[in-house]
C-alpha positions in Angstrom: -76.9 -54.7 -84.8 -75.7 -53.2 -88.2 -78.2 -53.6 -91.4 -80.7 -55.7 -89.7 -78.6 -58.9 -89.8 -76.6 -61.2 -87.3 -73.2 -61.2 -88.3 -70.4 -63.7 -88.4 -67.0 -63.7 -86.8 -65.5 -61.7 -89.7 -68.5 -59.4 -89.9 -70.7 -60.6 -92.8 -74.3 -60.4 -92.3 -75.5 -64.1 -91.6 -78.9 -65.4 -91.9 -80.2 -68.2 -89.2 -81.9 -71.0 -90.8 -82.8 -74.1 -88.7 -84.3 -75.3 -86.0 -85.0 -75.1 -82.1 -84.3 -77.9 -80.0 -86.5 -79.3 -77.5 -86.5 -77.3 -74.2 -85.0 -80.2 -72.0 -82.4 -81.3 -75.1 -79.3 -79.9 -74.4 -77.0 -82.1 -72.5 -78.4 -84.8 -74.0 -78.4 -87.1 -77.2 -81.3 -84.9 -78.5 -78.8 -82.8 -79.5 -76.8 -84.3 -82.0 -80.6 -85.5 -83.5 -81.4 -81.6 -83.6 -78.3 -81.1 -85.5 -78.9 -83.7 -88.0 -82.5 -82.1 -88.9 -80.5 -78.9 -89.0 -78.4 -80.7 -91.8 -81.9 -82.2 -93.2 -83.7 -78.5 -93.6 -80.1 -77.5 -95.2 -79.9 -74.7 -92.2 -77.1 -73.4 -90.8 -78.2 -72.4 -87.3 -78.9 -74.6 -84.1 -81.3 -72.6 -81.3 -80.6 -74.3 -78.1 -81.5 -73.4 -74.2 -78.9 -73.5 -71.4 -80.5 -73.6 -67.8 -80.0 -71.0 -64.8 -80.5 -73.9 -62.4 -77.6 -76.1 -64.0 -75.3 -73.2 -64.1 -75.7 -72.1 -60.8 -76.7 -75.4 -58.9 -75.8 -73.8 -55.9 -76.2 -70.2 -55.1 -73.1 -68.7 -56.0 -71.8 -71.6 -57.1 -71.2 -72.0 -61.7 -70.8 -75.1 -64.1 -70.3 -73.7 -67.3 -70.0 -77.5 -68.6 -73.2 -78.0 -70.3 -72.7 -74.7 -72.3 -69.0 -75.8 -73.1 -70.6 -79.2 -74.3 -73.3 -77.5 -76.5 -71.0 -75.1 -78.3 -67.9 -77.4 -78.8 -71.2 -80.1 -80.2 -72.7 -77.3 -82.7 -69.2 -75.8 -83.7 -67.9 -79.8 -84.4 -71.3 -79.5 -87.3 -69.9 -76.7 -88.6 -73.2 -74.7 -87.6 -73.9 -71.4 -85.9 -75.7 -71.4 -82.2 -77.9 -69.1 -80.7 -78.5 -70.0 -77.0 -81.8 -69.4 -75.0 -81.4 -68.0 -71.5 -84.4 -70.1 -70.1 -84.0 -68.5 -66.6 -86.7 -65.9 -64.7 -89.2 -67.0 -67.6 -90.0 -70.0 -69.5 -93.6 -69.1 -71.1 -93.7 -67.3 -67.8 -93.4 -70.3 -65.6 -89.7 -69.9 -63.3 -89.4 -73.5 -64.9 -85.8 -73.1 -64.8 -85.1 -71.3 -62.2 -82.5 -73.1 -59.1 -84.2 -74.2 -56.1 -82.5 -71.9 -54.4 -85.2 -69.3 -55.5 -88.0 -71.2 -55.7 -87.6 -72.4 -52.3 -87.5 -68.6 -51.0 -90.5 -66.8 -52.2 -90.5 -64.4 -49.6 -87.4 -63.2 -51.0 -87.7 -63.9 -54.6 -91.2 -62.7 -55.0 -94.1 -64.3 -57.3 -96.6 -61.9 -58.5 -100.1 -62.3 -57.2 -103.4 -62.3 -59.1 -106.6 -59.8 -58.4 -107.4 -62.3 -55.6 -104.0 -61.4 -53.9 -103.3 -65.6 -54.2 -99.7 -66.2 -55.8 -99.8 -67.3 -59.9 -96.9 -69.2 -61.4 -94.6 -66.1 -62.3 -91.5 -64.8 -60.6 -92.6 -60.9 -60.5 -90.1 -58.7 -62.4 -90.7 -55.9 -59.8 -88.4 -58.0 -57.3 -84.7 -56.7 -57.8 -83.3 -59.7 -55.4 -84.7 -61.9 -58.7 -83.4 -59.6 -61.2 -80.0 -58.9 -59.7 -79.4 -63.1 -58.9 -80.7 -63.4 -62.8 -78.2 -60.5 -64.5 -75.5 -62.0 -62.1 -75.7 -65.3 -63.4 -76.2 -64.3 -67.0 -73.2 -62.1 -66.6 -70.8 -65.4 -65.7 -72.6 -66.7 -69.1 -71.7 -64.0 -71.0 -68.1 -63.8 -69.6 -67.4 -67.6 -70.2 -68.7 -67.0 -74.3 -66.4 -64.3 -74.8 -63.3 -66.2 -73.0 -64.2 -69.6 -74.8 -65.5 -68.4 -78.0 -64.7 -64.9 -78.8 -62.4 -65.7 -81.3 -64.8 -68.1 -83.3 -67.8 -66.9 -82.3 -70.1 -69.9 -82.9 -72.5 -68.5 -80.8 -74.3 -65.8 -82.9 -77.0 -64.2 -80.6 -78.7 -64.6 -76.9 -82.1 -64.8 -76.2 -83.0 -63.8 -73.0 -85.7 -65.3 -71.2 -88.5 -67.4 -73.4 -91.8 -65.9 -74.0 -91.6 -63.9 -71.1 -95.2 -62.3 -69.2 -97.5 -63.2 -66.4 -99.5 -66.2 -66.7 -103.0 -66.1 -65.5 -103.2 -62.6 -64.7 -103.3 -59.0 -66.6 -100.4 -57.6 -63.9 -99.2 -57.9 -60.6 -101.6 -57.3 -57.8 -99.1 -57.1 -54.7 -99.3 -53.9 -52.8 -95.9 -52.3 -53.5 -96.5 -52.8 -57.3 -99.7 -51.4 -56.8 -98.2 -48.8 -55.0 -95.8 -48.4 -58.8 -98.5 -48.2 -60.4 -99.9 -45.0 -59.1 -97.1 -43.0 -60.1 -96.4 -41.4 -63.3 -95.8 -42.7 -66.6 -92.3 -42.6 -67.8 -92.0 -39.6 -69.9 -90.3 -41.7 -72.9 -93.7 -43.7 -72.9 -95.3 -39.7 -74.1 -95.6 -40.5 -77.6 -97.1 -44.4 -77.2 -100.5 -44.8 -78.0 -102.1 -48.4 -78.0 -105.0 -49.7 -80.5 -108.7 -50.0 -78.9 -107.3 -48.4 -75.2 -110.9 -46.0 -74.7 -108.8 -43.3 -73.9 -111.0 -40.7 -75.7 -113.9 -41.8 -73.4 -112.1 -41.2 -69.9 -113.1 -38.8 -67.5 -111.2 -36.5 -65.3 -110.9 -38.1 -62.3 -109.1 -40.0 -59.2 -107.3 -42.9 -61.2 -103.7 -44.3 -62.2 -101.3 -42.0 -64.5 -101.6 -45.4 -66.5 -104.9 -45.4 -66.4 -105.2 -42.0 -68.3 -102.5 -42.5 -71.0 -104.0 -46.1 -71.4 -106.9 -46.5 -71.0 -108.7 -50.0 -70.5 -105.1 -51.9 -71.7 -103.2 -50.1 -68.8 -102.5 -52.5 -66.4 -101.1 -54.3 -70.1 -99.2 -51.3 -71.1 -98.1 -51.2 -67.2 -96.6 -55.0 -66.9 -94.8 -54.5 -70.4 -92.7 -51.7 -69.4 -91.9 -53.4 -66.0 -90.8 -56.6 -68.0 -89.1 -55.2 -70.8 -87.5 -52.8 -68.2 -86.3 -56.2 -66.6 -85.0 -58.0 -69.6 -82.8 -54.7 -70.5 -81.2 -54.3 -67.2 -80.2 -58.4 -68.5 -79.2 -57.4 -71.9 -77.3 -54.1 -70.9 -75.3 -56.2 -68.2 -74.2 -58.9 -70.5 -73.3 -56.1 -73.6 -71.0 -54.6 -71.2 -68.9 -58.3 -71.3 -69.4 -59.1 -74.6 -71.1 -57.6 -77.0 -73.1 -60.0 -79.0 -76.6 -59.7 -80.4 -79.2 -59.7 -77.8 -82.7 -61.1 -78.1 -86.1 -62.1 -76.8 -88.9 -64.2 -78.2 -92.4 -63.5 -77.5 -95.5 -65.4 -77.4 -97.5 -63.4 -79.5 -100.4 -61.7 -78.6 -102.5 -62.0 -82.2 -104.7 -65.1 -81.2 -108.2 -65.4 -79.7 -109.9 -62.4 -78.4 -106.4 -60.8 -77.6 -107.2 -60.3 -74.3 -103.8 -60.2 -71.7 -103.6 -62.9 -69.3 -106.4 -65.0 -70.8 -104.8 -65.4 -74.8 -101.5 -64.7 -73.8 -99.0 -64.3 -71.4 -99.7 -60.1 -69.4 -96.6 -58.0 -70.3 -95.1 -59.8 -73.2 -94.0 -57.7 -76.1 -97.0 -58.4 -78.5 -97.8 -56.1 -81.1 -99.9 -54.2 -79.0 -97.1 -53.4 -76.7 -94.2 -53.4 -78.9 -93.9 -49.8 -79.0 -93.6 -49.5 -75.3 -90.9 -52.5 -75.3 -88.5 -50.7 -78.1 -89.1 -48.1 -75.7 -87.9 -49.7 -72.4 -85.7 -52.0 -73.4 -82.9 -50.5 -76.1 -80.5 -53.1 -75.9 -82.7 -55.9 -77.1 -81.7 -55.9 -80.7 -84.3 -57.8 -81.7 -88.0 -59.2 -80.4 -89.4 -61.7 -82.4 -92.8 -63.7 -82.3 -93.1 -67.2 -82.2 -95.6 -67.7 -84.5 -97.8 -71.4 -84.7 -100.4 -69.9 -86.6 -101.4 -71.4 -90.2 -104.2 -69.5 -91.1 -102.3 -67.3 -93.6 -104.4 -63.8 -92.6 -103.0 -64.2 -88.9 -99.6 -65.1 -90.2 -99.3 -61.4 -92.8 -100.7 -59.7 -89.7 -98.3 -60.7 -87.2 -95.1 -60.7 -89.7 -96.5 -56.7 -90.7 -96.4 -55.6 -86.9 -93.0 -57.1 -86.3 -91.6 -56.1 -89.9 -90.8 -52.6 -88.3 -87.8 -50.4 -89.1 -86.5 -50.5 -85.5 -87.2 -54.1 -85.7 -86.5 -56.2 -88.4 -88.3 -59.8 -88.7 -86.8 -62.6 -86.6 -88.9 -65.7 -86.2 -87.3 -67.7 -83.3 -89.7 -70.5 -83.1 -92.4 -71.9 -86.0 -93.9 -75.5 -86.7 -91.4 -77.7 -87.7 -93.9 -79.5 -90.5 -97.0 -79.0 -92.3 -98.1 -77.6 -95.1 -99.2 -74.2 -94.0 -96.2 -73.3 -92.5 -94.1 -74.5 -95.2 -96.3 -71.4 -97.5 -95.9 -69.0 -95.1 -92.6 -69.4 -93.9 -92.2 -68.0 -98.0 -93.5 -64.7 -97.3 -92.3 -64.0 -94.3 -88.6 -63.9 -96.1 -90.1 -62.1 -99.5 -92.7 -60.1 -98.2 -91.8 -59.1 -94.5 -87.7 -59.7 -94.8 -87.4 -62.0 -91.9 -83.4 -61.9 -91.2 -84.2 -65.5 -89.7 -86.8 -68.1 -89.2 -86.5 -71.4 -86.8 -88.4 -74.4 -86.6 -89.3 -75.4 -83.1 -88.7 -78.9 -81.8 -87.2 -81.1 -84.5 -85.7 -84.1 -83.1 -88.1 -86.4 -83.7 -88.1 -85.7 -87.2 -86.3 -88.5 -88.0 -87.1 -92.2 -88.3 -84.5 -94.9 -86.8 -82.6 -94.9 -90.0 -82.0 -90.7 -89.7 -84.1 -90.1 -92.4 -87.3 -87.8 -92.3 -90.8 -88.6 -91.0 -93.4 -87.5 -94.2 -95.2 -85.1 -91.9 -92.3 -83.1 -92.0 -90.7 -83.2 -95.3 -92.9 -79.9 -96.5 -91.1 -77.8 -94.2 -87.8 -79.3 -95.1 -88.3 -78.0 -98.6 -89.3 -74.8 -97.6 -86.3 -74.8 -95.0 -84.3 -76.1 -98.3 -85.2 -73.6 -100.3 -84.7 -70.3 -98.5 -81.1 -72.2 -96.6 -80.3 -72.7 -100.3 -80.9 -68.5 -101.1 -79.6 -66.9 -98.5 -76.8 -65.0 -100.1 -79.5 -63.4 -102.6 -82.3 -63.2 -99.5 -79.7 -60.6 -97.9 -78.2 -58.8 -100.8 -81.8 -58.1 -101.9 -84.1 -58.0 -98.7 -86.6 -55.0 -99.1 -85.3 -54.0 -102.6 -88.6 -55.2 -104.1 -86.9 -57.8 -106.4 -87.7 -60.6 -104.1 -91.3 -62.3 -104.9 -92.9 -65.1 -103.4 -95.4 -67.8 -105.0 -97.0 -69.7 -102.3 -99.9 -71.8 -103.7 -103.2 -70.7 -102.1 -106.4 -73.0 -102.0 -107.9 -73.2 -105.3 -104.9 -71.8 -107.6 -103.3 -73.2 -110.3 -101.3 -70.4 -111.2 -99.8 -67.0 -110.3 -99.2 -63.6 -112.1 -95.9 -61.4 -111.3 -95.6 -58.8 -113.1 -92.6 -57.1 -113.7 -90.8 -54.2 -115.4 -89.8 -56.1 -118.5 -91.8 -59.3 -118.1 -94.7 -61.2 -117.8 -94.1 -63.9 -115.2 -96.7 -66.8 -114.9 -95.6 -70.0 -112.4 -97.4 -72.3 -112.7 -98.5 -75.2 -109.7 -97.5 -78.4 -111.2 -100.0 -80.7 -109.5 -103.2 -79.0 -111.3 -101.4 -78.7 -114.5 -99.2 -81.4 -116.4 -95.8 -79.7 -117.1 -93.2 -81.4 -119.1 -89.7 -82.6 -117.6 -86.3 -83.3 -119.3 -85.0 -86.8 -119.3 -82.4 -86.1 -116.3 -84.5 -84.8 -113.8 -85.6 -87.7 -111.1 -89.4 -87.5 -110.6 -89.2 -89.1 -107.3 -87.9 -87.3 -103.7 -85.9 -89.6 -101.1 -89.4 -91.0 -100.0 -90.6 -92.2 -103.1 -93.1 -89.4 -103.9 -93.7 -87.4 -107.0 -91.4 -84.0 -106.8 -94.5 -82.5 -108.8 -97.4 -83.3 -106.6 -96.6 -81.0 -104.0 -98.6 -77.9 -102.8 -96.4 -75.3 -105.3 -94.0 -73.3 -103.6 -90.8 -70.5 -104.6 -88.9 -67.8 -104.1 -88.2 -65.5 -107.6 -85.3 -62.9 -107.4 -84.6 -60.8 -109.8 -80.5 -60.1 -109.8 -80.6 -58.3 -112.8 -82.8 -56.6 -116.1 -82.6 -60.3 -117.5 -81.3 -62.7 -115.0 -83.4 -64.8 -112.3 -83.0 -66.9 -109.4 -85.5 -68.9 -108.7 -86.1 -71.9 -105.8 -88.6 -74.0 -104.6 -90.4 -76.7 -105.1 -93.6 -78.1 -107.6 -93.8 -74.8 -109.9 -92.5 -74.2 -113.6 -92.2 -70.2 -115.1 -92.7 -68.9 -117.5 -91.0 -65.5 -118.8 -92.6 -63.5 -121.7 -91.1 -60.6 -122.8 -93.3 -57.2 -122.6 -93.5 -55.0 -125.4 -91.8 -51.7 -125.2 -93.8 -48.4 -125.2 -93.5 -47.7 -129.0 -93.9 -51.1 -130.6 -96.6 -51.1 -132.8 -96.4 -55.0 -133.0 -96.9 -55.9 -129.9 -99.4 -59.1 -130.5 -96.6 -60.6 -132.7 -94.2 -59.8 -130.6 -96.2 -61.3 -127.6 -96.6 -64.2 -129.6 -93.1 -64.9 -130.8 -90.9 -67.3 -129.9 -88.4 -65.0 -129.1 -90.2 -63.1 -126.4 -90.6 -66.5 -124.1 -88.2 -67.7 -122.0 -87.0 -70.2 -124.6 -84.8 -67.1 -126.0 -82.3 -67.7 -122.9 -78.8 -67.5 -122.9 -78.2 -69.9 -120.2 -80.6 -72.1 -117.7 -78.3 -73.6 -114.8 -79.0 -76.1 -111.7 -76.3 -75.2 -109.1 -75.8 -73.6 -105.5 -73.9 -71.2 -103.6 -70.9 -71.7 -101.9 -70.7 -68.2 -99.7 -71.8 -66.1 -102.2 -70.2 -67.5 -105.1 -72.3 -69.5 -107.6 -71.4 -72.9 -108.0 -73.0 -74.2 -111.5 -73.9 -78.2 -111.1 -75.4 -78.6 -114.0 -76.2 -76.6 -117.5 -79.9 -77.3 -118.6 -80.5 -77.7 -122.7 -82.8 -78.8 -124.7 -85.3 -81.0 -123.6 -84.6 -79.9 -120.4 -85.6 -76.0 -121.5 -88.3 -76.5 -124.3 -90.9 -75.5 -122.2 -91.5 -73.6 -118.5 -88.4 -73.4 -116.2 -89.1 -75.5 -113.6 -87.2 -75.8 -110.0 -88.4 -79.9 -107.6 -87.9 -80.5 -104.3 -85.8 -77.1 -102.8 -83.7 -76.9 -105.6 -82.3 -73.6 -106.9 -81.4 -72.6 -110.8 -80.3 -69.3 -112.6 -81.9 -68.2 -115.1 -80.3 -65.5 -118.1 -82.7 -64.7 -120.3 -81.4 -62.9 -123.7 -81.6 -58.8 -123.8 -81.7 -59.1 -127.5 -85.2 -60.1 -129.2 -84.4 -59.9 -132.6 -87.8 -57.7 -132.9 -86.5 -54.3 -134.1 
């Protein structure tokens, strides 16, 4: 994948906004109410599963209808798709696997627990699995390149969903066992995990795993076996057609972080993720699904996954609430997420299509960084990209930058003044300015600024140069505020072109610069202070 982004037909880097529908939506009416609250968050991206057992009812036997029906559904709403291979693994249940394997576990193998009973996983050290998987993700792959190639709709596979063993740390049959004995696989040298104890290990009669590992080994062990597995997938369908591949994970940052018990054994959480870019090289991207508000999780997870050979993707995250609707704002400014997706949005909408309450917060936030994108990739990880996401107890927020002072302010715990022709009201009757204060500032030039969001007003003051020896006036002068602007416009973007809507004035620009409810403005401040 070239520069970190998923590209379009013609090449351009494109960046997924939107949402994830349901897991049992697609061939259904769910559908077309996903893509409306794609529409409703302003995204541009509809994440959707297709099902092993539907496209291969019978063993040997494929319907490539349903996937025909979801593509020529998402391409008809002028949005992008990335389908979800819900096959081997659905949060590490074979969910959606065809009868045919789970009516034959003696040849398509579930792993055992430490008490040698079976748990709920198909084991990914059973090749007859792997090889009826890759064969029927091959006819997938095959029948995207034949029916959509040319328009390429479909921007990106994800293989599996949230793939590991539930309900135990590894797989206790013999012959894995047996695997487990033998050496670690020399790439795996350099890999050392957090917390493993190795320093305290003895010499003795134990697992090769054991010694490099430590007490995470039979962790470190079940990662490289599934990402081993979900390679041999991505590598087969990259031979038919090479589109972006990808894999989700449910992320290993929550409780006491203990494999099995917090999380799915073997999935790629930031523990792991070195051995996963390890063993599987033609995933170009792993990214967590991440549910957690409490912002300190959030920054921790988005830092381990923010990785040079693995820029930010966030495949699934609440579709509403407050908290997510903050964080979703550093995860694009701080971290450089190439994409973020809301999980489960149909019944976001009331019977009249328009949205519930409880989820127009993230619809802003959605809004907002939909309504950016252009500037979100030209600028991601140049530094001019800054994010103000109210925090409990502020009423305002200090940026500062080369030539300015930048204050935003959080217009619910202090009074800003409007102009006359902005609306104070959003579709539901609420006041655009009592709303938890949230933006995105981007800096496209020495004097020129983007900004979006939603219940915050700036203010720009001019710094002082290094040799004035008036800097209090200056500081103090009209001229150094923001008031001395050359233009102040309301408007969007139209591919990357700037599309001005409106030109704000007077009124409208006698006091902070102020964006309501998602919407976008440019902001040209004047070079020229007239202090000399």
């Amino acid at each position: 994948m070239q520069n970190d982004f998923l590209r379009d037909e013609k090449g351009n880097p494109f960046m997924p906004v939107g949402v994830q529908a349901h897991n049992s939506s697609t061939g259904t009416p769910l559908i077309k109410k996903a893509v409306r609250v794609v529409k409703a968050y302003g995204g541009n991206c509809l994440e959707a599963p297709v099902y092993w057992y539907r496209l291969e009812p019978e063993e040997g036997q494929y319907d490539m209808s349903l996937v025909r029906g979801l593509i020529d559904e998402t391409r008809e709403a002028g949005l992008r798709l990335i389908i979800l291979w819900f096959a081997t693994s659905k949060n590490g249940h074979p969910n959606y696997a065809p009868e045919y394997i789970k009516r034959d576990p003696g040849r398509y193998l579930l792993a055992k627990g430490p008490d040698g009973a079976p748990v709920a996983s198909l084991s990914p050290h059973c090749r007859e699995t792997l090889e009826r998987d890759r064969m029927a993700f091959e006819k997938l792959m095959l029948f995207l390149k034949e029916y959509d190639g040319d328009k390429r709709t479909v921007l990106a596979v994800q293989i599996e969903n949230e793939m590991g063993y539930a309900n135990t740390d590894m797989d206790y049959s013999e012959y894995v066992l047996a695997e487990y004995q033998k050496e670690v696989p020399e790439c795996l040298t350099g890999v050392r995990l957090e917390d493993s104890g190795v320093e305290d290990l003895r010499e003795g009669e134990m697992s090769p795993w054991k010694r490099k590992f430590g007490r995470h080994s039979h962790e470190a062990f079940s990662a490289w076996h599934h990402a081993r597995y979900i390679d041999s997938i991505a590598q087969a369908g990259k031979q038919i057609y090479d589109l972006p591949m990808l894999t989700n994970v449910m992320i290993g940052e929550t409780g006491y972080e203990e494999p099995g018990r917090c999380y799915n054994s073997g999935a790629a959480v930031g523990r792991v993720l070195d051995i996963w870019k390890a063993g599987a090289p033609h995933l170009d991207l792993i990214g967590p699904d991440i549910y957690n508000q409490n912002r300190r999780e959030y920054v921790r997870i988005c830092g381990r996954y923010d990785r040079e050979d693995n820029p930010l993707f966030i495949p699934e995250s609440p579709p509403g609430g407050e908290a997510n609707a903050m964080n979703a704002l550093l995860a694009v400014a701080d971290y450089g997420a190439v994409g973020i997706c809301c999980f489960g949005a149909e019944h976001a909408l009331d019977e009249n299509g328009n949205l519930l309450e409880q989820y127009h917060d993230m619809a802003v936030t959605m809004r907002t960084i939909a309504g950016m994108i252009p500037l979100l990739v030209r600028y991601r990880k140049t530094g001019k990209i800054h994010a103000v996401a109210e925090e409990e107890f502020e009423s305002s927020r200090y940026i500062r930058l080369e030539e300015y002072h930048v204050v935003a302010h959080f217009m619910h715990t202090e009074t800003m003044r409007l102009g006359y022709t902005q609306e104070p009201l959003d579709e539901m009757g609420k006041d655009k300015t009592q709303i938890r204060g949230r933006a995105l500032l981007i800096q496209t030039g020495a004097h020129e600024f983007f900004v979006g969001g939603a219940g915050v007003a700036f203010d720009f003051i001019r710094r002082p140069g290094e040799e004035d020896e008036k800097c209090y006036s200056h500081l103090s002068s009209r001229q150094s505020s923001q008031l001395n602007f050359l233009s102040v416009e309301e408007g969007h973007f139209e591919g990357n072109r700037w599309v001005k809507d409106m030109e704000r004035n007077g009124d409208e620009t006698n006091f902070s610069q102020y964006v309501l409810d998602g919407q976008v403005i440019r902001i040209r401040l004047n070079p020229e202070t007239g202090m000399h």
